[in-house]
C-alpha positions, 0 to 999 in steps of 0.5 A: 420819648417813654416819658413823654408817652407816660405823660401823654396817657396819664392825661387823657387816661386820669382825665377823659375816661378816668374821672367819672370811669373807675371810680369805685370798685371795693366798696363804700367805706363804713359809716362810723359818725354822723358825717360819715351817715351823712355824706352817704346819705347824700352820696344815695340822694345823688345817685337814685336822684331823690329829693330833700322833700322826698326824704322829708315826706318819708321821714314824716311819714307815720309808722303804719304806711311803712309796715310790710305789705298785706300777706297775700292770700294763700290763693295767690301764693299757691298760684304762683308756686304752681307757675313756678313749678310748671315752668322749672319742669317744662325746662327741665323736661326739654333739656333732659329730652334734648341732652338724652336724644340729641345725636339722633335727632335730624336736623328739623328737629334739632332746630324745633328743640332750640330754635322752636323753643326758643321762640314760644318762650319768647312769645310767652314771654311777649304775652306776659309782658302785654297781660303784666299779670306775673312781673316776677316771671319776666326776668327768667323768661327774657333769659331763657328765651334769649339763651335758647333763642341764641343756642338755636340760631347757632344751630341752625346756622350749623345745620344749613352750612355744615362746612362752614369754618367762619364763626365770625360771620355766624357770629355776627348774624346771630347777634345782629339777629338777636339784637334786631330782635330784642330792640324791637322788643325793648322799644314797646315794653321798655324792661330794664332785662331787654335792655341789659340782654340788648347792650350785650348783642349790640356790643358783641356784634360791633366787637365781631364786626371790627374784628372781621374789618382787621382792627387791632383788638386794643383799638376795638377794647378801648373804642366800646369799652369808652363808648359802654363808659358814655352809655352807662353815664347816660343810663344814670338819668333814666329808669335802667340806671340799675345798668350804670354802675355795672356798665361803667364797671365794663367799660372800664375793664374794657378800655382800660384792657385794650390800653394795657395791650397798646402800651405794652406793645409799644414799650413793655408790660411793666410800663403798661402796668404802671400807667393803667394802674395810674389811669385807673387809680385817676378814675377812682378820684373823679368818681370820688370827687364826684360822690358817685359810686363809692363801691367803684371807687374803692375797687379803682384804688384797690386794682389801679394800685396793684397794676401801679406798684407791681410796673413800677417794682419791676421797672426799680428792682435790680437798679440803682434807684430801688429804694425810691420804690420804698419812698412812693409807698411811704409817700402813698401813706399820707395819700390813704389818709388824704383820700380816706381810701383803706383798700388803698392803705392795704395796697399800699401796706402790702407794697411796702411790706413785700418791699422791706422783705426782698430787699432784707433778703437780698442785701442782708441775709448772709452778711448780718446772718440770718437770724438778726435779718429775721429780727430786723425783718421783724422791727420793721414790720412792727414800725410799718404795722403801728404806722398803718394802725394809726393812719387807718385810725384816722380814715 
């Protein structure tokens, strides 16, 4: 029955949300050839959707249309210091005025400094937005306003029900508020900050929601973190595809933790940790394949990995088949040079390394001595440290 679980999950989790889902996490492996510049070249065309003519026409293009912008006047520059400066000390000065008189306030005036702040930000934020005359300042304002607008309707729920003890309810009404809110406010500017803080309060108040209506918690974190995965696969064709790979990073994590919770109560934690680590390493070589999201990729090998060989040393220690984890190791080597993968090939190094000196201490340490086990620690260690030398060499 375990193995028919085992086989089940690895299917569907490698298959379904595992191809496009974890591919990538460490990093993009470097550029030490023409190939290798390449294949990056193209992995970047593929994911900005950019053009062979584009390319061309930059390539072409003379030297002067791609020299630094002209310096702004010191006019401008001075302009925009003093904005910055008149915002930071306005924060400054409400939340000092705030932090310093806070326990004797009342209550009107608790909601005003939070709430009230919250949204003349958010209508200096609207203004900024219809007059697009200070596009740097949007992001800290969306921020702020969404912080403060946040905070305050907590505050404000606190201050009309005192006794209140259920903080999912208010939960669920500041988000839902919250994402109404931002919803309209993204549908007529179309920012990729109004996005972002919209994802977030929409996913926060379904999370809530489910969580009020008794589901299991793994259920909740694998049906969002599957449907964050769809939506970032989406954002990847449209002008907030700056929110895919972080996305899909989340809603990875996400159902990939809810997948971890569901087996370890239905087995155990080292099987858990196995077969996540399986899934994950599995959407690292769709994301692989697909030449998408080099950096995902190599965090999906480098985690998934971990997970992997730490459920299956604790499924083979202390039976009869441990030396068959030192086989999986040594079998992974070929797979590092295959997959071209070094956060994999250190995982895997690790693994073994960590596996020569248990195994050394456990079975050698008082029958040869301690000081021939330590060299023969110490011949094994420089046989795997040359073996990994050259397979990297060749990555």
């Amino acid at each position: 029955m375990i193995w028919l679980l085992f086989l089940i999950i690895v299917l569907i989790g490698g298959g379904f949300w595992g191809w496009p889902l974890l591919a990538g996490m460490l990093g993009a492996s470097t550029v030490t050839d023409k190939n290798s510049a390449l294949a990056s070249i193209a992995q970047l065309m593929r994911t900005y959707d950019i053009k062979p003519v584009e390319v061309e026409a930059a390539f072409l293009a003379p030297a002067a249309t791609l020299a630094d912008p002209v310096r702004r006047s010191r006019g401008h520059v001075a302009k925009t210091l003093f904005v910055y400066l008149g915002a930071i000390f306005i924060l400054a000065g409400v939340g000092t005025y705030i932090g310093t008189f806070w326990q004797s306030m009342g209550s009107v005036t608790r909601v005003f400094m939070t709430l009230g702040v919250g949204y003349i930000l958010l209508v200096v934020l609207v203004s900024a937005l219809y007059e697009n005359k200070y596009p740097k300042l949007i992001l800290p304002l969306a921020l702020a306003s969404v912080f403060m607008m946040t905070g305050g309707w907590f505050v404000f729920i606190h201050e009309m029900f005192p006794h209140g003890d259920n903080w999912r309810v208010a939960v669920l009404a500041v988000f839902g508020v919250m994402a109404m809110q931002l919803g309209v406010l993204f549908g007529k500017y179309r920012r990729t900050v109004l996005a972002f803080t919209l994802l977030f309060f929409v996913y926060g108040f379904m999370h809530v929601g489910l969580d009020l209506l008794d589901v299991p918690s793994a259920y909740i974190a694998i049906v969002l973190g599957a449907s964050l995965f769809l939506v970032a696969t989406a954002l990847e064709n449209t002008p907030y595809r700056v929110l895919a790979a972080p996305a899909l990073l989340i809603g990875i994590c996400w159902m990939n933790g809810g997948l971890f919770d569901h087996v370890a109560l239905a087995t155990a934690a080292n099987w858990a940790s196995l077969l996540v680590g399986l899934c994950v390493m599995s959407a690292a070589y769709g994301l692989q394949l697909a030449g998408r999201y080099a950096g995902l990729t190599a965090l999906g090998y480098f985690f998934g990995s971990i997970l992997a060989y730490s459920g299956l040393f604790d499924l083979l220690h202390h039976t009869a088949f441990e030396l068959g984890y030192l086989a999986v190791t040594a079998t992974m080597l070929y797979a590092c040079v295959v997959l071209q993968s070094r956060a994999l090939l250190f995982t895997t190094v690790i693994a073994m390394l960590g596996f020569i000196g248990f195994y050394t201490a456990k079975y050698f340490a008082n029958s040869l001595g301690w000081p021939i086990t330590l060299v023969l620690m110490g011949v094994a260690f420089l046989g795997v440290g040359t073996i990994a030398i050259k397979v990297r060499r060749q990555i």
